[in-house]
C-alpha positions in Angstrom: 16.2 38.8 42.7 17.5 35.0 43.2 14.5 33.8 41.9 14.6 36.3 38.6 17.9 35.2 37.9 17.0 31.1 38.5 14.0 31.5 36.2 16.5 33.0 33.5 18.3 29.9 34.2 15.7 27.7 33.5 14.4 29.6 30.6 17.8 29.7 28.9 18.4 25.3 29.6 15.0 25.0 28.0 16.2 26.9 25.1 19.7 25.4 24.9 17.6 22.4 25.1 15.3 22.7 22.6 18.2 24.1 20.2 19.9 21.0 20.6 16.8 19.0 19.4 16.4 21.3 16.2 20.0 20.8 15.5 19.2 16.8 16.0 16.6 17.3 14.1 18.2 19.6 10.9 21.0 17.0 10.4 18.0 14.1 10.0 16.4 16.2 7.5 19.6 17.0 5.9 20.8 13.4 5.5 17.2 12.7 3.7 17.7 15.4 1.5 20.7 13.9 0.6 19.3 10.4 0.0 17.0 12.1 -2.1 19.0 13.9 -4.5 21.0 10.9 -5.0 17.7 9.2 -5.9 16.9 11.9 -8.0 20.4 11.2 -9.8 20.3 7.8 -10.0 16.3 8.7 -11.4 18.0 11.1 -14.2 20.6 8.7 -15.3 18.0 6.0 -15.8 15.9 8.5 -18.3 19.5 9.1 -20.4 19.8 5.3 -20.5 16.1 5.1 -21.6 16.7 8.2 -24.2 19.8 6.5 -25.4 18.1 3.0 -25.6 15.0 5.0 -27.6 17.6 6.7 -29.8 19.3 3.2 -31.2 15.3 1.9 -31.3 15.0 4.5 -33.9 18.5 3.9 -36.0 17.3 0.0 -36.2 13.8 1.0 -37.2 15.1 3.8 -40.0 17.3 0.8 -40.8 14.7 -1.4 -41.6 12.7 0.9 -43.3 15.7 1.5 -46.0 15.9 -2.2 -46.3 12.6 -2.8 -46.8 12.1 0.0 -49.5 14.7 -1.4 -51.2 14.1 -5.3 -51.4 9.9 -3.4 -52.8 12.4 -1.6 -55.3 14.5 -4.8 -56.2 10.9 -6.8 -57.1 9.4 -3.8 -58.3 6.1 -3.8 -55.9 6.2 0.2 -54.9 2.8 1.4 -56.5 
């Protein structure tokens, strides 16, 4: 019966064991996950930059579009 109960033992230090290197092993994985979102932030807030940049891209353009419709209005060249 000794034996039963010292092979228990074992078994159950081999699973505290290995519980304790999946809990090692979950907070690794859980501080990379976290690096990762924060990429994946910093990632999303680049593209609104870029969408914003695009946007004013577009303003200037439309802006020099007016300006050149009118200066082919003021010397008469529209066909």
């Amino acid at each position: 019966m000794e034996n039963v109960e010292n092979l228990i033992i074992e078994h159950l230090r081999a699973i505290r064991a290995d519980v304790s290197s999946i809990k090692d092993d979950m907070r690794d994985v859980k501080n990379r996950m976290a690096v990762l979102e924060a990429a994946i932030g910093g990632i999303k807030r680049d593209q609104g930059d870029i969408y914003t940049e695009n946007a004013g891209h577009h303003v200037r353009y439309d802006r020099v579009i007016d300006r050149i419709e009118r200066i082919e209005r003021r010397l008469e060249l529209q066909g």
